[in-house]
N, CA, C and O atoms as a GROMACS GRO file, in nm:
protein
  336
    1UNK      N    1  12.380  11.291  10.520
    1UNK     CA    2  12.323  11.160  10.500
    1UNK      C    3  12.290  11.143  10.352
    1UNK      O    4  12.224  11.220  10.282
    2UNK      N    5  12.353  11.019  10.313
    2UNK     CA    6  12.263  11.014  10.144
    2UNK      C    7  12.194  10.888  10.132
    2UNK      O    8  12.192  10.795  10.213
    3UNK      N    9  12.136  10.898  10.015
    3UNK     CA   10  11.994  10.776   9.999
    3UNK      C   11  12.024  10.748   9.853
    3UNK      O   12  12.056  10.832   9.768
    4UNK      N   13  12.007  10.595   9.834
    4UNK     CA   14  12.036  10.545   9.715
    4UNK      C   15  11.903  10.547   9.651
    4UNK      O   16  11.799  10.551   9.716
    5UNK      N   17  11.910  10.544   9.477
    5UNK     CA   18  11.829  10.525   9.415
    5UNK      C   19  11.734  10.433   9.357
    5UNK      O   20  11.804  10.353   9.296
    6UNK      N   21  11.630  10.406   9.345
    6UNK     CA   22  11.560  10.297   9.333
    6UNK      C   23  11.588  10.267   9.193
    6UNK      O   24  11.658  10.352   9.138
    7UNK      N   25  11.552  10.170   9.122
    7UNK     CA   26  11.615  10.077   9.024
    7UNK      C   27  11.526  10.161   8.904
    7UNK      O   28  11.557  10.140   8.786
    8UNK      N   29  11.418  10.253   8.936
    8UNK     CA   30  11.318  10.380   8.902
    8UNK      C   31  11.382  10.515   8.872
    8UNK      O   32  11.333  10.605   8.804
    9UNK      N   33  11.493  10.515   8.932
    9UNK     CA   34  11.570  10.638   8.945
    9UNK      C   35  11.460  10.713   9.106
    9UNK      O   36  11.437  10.833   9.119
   10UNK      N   37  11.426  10.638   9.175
   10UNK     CA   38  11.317  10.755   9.242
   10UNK      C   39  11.423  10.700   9.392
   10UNK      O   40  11.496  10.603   9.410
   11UNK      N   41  11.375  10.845   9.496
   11UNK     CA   42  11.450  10.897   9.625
   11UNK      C   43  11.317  10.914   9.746
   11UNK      O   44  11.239  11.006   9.722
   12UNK      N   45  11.297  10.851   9.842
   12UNK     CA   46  11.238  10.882   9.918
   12UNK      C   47  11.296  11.010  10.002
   12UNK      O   48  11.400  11.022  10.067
   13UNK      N   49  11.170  11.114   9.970
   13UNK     CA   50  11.193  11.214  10.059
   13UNK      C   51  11.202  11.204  10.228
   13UNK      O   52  11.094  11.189  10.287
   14UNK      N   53  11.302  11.210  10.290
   14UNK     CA   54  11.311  11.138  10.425
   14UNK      C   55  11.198  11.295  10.499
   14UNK      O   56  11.180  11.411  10.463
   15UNK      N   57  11.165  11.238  10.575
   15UNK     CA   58  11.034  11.234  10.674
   15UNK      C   59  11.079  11.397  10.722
   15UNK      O   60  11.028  11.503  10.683
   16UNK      N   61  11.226  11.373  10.848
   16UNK     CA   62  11.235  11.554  10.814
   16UNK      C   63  11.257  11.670  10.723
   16UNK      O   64  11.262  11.793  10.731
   17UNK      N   65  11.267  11.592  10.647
   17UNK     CA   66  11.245  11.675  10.505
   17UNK      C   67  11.104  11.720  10.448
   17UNK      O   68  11.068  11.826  10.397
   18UNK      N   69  11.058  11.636  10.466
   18UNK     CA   70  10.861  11.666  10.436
   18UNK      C   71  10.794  11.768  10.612
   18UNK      O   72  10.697  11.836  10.645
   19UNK      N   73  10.880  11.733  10.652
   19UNK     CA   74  10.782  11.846  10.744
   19UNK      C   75  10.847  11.952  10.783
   19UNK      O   76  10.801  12.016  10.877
   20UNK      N   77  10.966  11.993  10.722
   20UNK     CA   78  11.014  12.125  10.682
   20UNK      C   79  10.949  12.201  10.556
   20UNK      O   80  10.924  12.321  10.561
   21UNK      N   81  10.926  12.128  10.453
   21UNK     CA   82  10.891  12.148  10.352
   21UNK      C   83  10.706  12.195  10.401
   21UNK      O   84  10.647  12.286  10.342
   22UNK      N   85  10.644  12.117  10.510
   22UNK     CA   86  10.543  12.119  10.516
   22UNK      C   87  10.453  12.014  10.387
   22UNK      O   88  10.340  12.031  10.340
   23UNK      N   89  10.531  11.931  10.365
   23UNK     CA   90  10.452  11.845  10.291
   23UNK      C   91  10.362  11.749  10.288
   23UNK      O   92  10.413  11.654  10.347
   24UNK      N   93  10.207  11.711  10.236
   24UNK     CA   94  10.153  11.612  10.294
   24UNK      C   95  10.141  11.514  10.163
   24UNK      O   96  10.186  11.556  10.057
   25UNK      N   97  10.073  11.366  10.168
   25UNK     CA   98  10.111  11.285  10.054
   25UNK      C   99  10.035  11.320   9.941
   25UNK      O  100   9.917  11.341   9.970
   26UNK      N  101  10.060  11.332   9.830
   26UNK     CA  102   9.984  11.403   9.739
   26UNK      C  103  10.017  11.529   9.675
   26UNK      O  104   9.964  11.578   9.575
   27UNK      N  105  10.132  11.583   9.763
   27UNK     CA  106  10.139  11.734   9.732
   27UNK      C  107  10.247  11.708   9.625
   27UNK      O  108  10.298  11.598   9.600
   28UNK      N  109  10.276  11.840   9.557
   28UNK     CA  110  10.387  11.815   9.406
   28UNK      C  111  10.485  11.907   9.507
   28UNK      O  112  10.459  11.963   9.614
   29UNK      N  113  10.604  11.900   9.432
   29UNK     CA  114  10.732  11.980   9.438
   29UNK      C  115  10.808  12.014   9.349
   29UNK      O  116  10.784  11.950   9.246
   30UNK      N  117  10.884  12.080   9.339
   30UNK     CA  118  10.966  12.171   9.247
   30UNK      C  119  11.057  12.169   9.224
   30UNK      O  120  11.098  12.266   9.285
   31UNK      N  121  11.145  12.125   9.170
   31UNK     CA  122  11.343  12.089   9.196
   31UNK      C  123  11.389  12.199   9.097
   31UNK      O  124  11.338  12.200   8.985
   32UNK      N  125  11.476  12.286   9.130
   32UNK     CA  126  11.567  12.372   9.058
   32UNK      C  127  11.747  12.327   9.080
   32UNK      O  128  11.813  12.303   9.182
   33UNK      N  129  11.781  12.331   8.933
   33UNK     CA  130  11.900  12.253   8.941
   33UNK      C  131  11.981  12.429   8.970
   33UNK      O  132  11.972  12.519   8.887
   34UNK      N  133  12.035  12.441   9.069
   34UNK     CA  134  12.142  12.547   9.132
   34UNK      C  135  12.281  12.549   9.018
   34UNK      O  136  12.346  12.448   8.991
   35UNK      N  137  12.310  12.699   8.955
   35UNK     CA  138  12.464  12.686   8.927
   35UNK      C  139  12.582  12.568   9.022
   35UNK      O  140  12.632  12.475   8.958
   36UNK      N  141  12.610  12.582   9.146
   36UNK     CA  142  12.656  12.484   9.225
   36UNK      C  143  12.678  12.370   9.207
   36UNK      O  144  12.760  12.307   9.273
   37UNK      N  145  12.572  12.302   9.067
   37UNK     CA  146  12.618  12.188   9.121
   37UNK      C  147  12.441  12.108   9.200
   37UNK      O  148  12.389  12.001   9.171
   38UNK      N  149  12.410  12.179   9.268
   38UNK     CA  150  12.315  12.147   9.362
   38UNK      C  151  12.201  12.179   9.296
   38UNK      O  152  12.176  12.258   9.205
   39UNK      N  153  12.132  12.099   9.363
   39UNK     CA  154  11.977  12.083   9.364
   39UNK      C  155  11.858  12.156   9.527
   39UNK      O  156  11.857  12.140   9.649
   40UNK      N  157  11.777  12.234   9.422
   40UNK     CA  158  11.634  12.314   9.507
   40UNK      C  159  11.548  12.267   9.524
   40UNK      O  160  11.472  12.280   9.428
   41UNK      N  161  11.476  12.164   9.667
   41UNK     CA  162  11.353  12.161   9.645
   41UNK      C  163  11.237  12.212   9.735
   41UNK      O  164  11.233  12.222   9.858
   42UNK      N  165  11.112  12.250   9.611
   42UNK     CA  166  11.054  12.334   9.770
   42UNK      C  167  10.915  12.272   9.689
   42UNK      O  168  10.912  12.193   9.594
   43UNK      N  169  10.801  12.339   9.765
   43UNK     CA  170  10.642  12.280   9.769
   43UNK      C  171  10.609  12.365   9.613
   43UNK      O  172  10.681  12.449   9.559
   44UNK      N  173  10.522  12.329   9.582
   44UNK     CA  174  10.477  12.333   9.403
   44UNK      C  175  10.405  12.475   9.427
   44UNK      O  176  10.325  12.483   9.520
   45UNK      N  177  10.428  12.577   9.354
   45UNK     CA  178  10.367  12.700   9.358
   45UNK      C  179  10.178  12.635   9.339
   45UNK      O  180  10.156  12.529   9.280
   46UNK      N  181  10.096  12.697   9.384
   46UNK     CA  182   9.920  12.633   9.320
   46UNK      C  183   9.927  12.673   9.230
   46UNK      O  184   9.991  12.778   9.219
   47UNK      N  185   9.855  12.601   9.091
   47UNK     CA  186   9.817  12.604   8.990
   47UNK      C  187   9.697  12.724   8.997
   47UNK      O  188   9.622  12.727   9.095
   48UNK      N  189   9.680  12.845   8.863
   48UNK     CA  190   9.596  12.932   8.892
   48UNK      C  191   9.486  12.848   8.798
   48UNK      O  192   9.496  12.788   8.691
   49UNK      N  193   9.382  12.871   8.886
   49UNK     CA  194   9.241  12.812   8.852
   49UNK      C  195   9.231  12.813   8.702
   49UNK      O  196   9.316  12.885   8.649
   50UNK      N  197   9.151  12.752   8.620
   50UNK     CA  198   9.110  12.802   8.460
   50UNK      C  199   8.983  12.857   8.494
   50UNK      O  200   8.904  12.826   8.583
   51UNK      N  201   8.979  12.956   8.396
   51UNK     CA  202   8.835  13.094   8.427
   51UNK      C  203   8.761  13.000   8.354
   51UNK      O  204   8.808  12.913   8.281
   52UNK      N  205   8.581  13.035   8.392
   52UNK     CA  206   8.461  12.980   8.353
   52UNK      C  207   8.470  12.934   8.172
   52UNK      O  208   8.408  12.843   8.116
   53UNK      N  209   8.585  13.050   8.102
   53UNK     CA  210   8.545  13.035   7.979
   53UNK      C  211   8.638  12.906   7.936
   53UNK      O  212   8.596  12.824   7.853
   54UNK      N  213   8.764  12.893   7.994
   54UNK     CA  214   8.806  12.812   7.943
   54UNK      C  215   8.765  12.657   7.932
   54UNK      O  216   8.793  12.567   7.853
   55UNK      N  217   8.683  12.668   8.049
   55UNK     CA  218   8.604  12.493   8.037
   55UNK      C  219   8.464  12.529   8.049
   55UNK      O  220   8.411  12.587   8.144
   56UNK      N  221   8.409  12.489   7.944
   56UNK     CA  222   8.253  12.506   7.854
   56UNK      C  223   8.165  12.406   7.961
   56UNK      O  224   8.049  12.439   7.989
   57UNK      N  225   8.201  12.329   7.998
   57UNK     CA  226   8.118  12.235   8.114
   57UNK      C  227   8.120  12.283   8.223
   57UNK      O  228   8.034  12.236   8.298
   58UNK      N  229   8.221  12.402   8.289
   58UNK     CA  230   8.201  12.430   8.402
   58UNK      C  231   8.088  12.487   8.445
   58UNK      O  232   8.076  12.482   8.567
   59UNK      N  233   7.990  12.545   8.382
   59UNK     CA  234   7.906  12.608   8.404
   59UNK      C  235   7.789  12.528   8.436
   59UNK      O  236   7.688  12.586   8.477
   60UNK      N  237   7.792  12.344   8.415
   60UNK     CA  238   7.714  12.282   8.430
   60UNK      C  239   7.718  12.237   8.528
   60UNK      O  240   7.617  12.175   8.562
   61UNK      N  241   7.823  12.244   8.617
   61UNK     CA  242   7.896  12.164   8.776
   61UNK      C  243   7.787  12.196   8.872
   61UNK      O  244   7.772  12.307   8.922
   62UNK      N  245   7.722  12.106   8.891
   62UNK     CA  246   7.673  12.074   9.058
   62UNK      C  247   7.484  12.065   9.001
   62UNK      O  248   7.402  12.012   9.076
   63UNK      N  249   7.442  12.124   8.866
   63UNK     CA  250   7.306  12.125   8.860
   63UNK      C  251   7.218  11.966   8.808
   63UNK      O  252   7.100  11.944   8.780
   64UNK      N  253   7.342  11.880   8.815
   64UNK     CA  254   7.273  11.739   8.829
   64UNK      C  255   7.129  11.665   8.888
   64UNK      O  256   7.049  11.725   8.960
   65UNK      N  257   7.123  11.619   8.874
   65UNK     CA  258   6.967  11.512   8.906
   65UNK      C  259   7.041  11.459   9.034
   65UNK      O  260   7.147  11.397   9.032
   66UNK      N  261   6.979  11.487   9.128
   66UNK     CA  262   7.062  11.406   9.277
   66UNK      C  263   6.948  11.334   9.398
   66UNK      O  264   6.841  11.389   9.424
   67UNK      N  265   6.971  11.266   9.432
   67UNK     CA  266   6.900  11.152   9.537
   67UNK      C  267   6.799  11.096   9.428
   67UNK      O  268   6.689  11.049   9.458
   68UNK      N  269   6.844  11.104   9.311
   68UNK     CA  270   6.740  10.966   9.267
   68UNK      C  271   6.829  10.834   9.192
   68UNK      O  272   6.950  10.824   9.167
   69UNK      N  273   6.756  10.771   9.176
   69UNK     CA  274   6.795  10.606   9.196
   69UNK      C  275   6.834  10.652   9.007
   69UNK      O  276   6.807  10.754   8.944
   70UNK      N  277   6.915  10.508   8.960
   70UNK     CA  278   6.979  10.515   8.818
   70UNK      C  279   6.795  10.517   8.727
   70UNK      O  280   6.745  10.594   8.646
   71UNK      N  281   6.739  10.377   8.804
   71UNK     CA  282   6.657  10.358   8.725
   71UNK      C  283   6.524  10.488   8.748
   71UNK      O  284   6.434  10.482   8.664
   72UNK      N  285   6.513  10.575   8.833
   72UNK     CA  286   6.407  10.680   8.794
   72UNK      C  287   6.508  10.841   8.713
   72UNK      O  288   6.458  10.931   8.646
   73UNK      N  289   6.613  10.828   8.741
   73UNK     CA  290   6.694  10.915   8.604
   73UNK      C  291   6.654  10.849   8.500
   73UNK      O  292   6.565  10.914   8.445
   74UNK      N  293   6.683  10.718   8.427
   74UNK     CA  294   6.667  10.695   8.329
   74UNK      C  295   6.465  10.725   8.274
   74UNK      O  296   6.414  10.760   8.167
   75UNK      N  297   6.419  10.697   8.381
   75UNK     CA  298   6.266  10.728   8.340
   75UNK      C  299   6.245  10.893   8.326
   75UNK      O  300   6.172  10.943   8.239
   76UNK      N  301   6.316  10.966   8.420
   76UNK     CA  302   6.257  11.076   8.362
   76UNK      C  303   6.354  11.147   8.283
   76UNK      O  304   6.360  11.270   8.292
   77UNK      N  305   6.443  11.073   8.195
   77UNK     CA  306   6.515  11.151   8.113
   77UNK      C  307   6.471  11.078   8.000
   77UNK      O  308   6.465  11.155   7.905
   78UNK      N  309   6.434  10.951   7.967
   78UNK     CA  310   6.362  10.860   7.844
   78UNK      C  311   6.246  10.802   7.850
   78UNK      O  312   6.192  10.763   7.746
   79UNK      N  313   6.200  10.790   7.944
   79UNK     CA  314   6.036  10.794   7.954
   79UNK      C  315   6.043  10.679   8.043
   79UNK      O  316   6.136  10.628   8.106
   80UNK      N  317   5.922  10.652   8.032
   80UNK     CA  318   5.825  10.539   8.126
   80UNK      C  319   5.900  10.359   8.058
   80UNK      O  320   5.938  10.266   8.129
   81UNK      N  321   5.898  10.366   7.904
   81UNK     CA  322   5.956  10.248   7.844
   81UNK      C  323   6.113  10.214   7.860
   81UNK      O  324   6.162  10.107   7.824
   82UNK      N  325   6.184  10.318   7.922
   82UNK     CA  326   6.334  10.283   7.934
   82UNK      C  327   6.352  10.144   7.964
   82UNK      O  328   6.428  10.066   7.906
   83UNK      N  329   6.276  10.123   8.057
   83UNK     CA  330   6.328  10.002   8.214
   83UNK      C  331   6.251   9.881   8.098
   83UNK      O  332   6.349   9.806   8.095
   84UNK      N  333   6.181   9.834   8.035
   84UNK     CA  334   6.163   9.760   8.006
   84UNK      C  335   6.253   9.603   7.940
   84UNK      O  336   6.187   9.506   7.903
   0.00000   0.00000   0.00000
């Protein structure tokens, strides 16, 4: 079976193809162009995490100010006169 190209150059991956692949929407893939002639495609190896050092903010993730309203963050991070 073949599938024409969108005016994008882009190919909808037909449906039994994504659930061989095990694919859901969102996921990346991989195309290797084969000596042959032919084309490989399979599910995107995972990306390996970046360690703590490489992102300087990670270490700040999750210790946020939480269940309070914009306007009592702004008071207790600039005082009582913010809201005025």
């Amino acid at each position: 079976m073949s599938y024409a190209l969108t005016s994008k150059s882009q190919v909808t991956l037909p449906k039994s193809m994504r659930r061989h692949l095990g694919l859901q929407p969102g996921d990346a893939v991989d195309f290797e162009a084969l000596p042959n002639g032919r084309v490989a495609i399979s599910p995107a190896q995972a990306q390996t995490p970046k360690s703590k050092a490489a992102n300087p903010f990670r270490k700040f993730l999750g210790i946020g100010i939480s269940g309070l309203t914009t306007e009592e963050i702004l008071r207790e991070t600039r005082g009582e006169d913010s809201m005025r």
